[in-house]
Kinemage of the C-alpha trace (Angstrom):
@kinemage 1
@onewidth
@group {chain A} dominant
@subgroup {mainchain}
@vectorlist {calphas} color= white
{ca unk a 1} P 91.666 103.412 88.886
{ca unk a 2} L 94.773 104.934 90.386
{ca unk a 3} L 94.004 108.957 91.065
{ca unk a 4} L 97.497 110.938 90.693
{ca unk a 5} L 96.812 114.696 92.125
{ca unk a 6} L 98.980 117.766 91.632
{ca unk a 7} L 101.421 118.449 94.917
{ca unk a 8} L 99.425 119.662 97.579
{ca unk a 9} L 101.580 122.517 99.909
{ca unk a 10} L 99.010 120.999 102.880
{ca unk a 11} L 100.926 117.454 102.600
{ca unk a 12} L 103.653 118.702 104.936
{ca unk a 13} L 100.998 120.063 107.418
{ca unk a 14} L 98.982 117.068 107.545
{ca unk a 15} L 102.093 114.539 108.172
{ca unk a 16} L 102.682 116.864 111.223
{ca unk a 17} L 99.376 116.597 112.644
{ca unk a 18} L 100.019 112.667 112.461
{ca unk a 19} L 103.516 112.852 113.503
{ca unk a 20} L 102.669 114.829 116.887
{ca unk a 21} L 99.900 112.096 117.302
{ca unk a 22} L 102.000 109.047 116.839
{ca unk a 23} L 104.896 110.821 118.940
{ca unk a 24} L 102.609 111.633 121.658
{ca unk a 25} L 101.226 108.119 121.826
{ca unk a 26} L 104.108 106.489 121.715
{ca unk a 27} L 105.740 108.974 124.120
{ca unk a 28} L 102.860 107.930 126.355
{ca unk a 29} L 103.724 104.341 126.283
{ca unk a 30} L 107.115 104.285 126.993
{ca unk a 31} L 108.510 103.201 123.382
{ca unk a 32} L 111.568 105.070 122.227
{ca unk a 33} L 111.291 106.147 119.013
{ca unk a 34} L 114.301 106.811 116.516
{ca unk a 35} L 112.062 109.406 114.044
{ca unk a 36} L 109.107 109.618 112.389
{ca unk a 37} L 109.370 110.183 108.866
{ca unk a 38} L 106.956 112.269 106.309
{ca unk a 39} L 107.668 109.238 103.080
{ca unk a 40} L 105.945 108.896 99.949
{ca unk a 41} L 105.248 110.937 97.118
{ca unk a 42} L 103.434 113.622 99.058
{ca unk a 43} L 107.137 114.234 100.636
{ca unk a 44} L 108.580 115.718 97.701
{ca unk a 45} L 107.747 119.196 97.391
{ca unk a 46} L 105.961 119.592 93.640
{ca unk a 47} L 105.925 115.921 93.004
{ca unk a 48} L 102.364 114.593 91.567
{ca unk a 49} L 100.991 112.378 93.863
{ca unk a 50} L 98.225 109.617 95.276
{ca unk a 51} L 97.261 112.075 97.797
{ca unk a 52} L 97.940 109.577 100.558
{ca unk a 53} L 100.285 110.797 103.542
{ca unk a 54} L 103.238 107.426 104.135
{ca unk a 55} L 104.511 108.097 107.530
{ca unk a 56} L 107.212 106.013 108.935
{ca unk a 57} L 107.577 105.258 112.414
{ca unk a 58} L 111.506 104.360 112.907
{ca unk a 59} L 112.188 102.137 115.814
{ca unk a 60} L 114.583 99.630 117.001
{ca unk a 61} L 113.930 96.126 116.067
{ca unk a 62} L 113.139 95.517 119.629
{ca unk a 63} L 110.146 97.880 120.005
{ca unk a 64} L 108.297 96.525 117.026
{ca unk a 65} L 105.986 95.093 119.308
{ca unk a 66} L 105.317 97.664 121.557
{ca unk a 67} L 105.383 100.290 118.614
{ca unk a 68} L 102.748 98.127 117.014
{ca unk a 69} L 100.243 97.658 120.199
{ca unk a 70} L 100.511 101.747 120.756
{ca unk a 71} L 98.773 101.804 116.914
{ca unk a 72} L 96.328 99.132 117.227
{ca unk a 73} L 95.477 101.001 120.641
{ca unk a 74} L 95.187 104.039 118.080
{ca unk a 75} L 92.817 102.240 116.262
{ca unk a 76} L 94.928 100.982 113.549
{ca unk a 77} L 94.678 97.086 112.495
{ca unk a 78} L 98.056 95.330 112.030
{ca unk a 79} L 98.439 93.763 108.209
{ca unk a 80} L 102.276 92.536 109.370
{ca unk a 81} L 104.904 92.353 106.765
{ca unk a 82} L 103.103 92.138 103.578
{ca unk a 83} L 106.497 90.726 101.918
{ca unk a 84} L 108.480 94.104 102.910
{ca unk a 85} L 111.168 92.768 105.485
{ca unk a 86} L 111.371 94.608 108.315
{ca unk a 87} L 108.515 97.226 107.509
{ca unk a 88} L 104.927 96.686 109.182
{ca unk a 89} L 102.033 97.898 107.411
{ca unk a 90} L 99.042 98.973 109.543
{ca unk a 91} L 95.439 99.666 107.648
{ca unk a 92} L 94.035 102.949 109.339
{ca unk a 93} L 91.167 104.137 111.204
{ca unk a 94} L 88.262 105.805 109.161
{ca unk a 95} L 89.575 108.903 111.244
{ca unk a 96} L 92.669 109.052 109.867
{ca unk a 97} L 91.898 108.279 106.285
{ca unk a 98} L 94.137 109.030 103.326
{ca unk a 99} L 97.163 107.354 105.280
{ca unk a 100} L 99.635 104.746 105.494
{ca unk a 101} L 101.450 104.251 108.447
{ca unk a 102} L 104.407 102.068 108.631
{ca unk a 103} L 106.537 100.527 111.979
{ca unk a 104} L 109.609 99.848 110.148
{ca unk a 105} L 113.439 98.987 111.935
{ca unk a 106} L 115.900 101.132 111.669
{ca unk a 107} L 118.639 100.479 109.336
{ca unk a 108} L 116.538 98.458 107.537
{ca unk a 109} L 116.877 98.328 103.555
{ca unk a 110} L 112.643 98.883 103.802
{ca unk a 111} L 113.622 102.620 105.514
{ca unk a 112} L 116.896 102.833 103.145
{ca unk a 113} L 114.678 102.560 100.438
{ca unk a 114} L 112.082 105.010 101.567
{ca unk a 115} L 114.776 107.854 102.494
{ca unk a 116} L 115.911 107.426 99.284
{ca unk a 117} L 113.730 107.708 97.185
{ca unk a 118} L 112.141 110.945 98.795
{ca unk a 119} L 115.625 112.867 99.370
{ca unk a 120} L 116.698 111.960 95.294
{ca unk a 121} L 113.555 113.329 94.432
{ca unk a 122} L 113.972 116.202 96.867
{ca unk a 123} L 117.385 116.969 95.292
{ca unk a 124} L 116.677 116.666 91.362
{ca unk a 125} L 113.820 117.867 89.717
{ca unk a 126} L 114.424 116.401 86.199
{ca unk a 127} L 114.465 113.035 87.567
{ca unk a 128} L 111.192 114.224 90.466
{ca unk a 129} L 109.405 115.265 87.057
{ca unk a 130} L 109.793 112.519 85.043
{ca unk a 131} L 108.682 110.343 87.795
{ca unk a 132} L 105.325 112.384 88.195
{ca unk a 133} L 105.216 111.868 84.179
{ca unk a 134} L 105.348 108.042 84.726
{ca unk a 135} L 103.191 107.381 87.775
{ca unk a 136} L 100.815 109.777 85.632
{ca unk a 137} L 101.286 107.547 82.671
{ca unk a 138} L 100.858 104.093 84.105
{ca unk a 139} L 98.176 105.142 86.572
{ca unk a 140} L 95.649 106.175 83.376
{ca unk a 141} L 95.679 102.693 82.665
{ca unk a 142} L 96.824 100.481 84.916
{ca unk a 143} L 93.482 98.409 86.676
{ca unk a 144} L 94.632 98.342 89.716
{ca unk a 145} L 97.516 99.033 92.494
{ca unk a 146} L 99.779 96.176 91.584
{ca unk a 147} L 99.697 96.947 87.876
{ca unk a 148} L 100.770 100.739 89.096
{ca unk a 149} L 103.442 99.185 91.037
{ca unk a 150} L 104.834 97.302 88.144
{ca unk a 151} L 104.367 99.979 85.640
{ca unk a 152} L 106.308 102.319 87.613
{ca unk a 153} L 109.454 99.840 88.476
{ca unk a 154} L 112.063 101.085 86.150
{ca unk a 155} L 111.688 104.329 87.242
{ca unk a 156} L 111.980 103.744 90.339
{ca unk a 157} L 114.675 101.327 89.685
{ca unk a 158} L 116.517 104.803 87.899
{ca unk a 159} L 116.030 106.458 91.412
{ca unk a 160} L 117.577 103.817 93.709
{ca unk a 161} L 120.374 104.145 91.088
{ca unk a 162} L 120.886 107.688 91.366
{ca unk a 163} L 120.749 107.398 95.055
{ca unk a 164} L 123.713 105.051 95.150
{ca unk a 165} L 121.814 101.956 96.001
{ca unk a 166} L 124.268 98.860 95.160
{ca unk a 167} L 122.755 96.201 92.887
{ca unk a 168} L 121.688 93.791 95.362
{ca unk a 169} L 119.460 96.274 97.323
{ca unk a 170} L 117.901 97.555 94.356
{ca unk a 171} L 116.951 93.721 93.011
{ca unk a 172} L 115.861 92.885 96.411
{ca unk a 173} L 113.633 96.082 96.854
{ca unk a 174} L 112.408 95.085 93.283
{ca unk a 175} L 111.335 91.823 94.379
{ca unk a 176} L 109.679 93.105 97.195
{ca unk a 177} L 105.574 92.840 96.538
{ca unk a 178} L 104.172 96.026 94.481
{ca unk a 179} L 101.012 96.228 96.527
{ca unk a 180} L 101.371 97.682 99.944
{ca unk a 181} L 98.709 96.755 101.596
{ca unk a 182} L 95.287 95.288 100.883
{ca unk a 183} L 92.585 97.331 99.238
């Protein structure tokens, strides 16, 4: 069972707790960083979510390595690709619960996608709230994450339009795989 909550005004408090973490480790290290980016549902301000912060560590592709040994030092465990080009998935410590953390290149379509997604939603509430009304929808029935995924693709599909995604990154971000990371 998927669990949608209403938008929690913490969200935004609780990425920066990780973000000052992950920039102070990774400061620490050496690895330039581009940003670190609150993603996700729990981004949008009054968006329903999975109350799950997505944080994005934007690097060049060069430091993907080094970005990905200062998490694993963290206590993270590296899952790779997972079928996302150019976005790493990492599974998180039992201290940092309730996350997904993400290495992903900048200028990426992966970090395209992501930016989009959250500023649209940012910027029009009709389309924010009829997105909460569909991940609401599909998660009351869907049996698992990948059946969310798919149940929520033509709305997402809608968002990528509004955001002026051309056709060919919207059908390659909708071939990308619908479950993020393992369970």
């Amino acid at each position: 069972m998927i669990t949608i909550v209403e938008y929690d005004p913490a969200w935004p408090a609780r990425f920066e707790e990780l973000r000052a973490e992950y920039a102070a480790a990774l400061a620490e290290a050496g690895v330039p960083v581009i940003s670190i980016e609150h993603v996700g549902s729990t981004s949008v301000p009054g968006l329903a979510a999975k109350p799950i912060i997505d944080c994005d560590i934007v690097v060049a592709g060069q430091e993907v390595e080094a970005a990905t040994k200062v998490l694993v030092g963290l206590g993270f465990v590296a899952l790779g690709e997972l079928g996302v080009p150019q976005r790493w998935a990492f599974a998180e410590p039992e201290r940092l619960a309730g996350t997904n953390t993400y290495v992903v290149v900048d200028g990426s379509l992966s970090l395209k996608n992501h930016r989009a997604v959250r500023d649209t939603l940012r910027g029009d509430p009709e389309l924010r709230d009829r997105y909460a009304a569909v991940k609401r929808r599909v998660a009351a029935t869907a049996a698992d994450r990948v059946a969310y995924g798919r149940g929520k693709n033509a709305i997402v599909q809608a968002i990528l339009t509004a955001a002026g995604l051309t056709e060919a990154e919207r059908a390659s971000i909708g071939g990308n795989p619908v479950m993020i990371r393992p369970a």
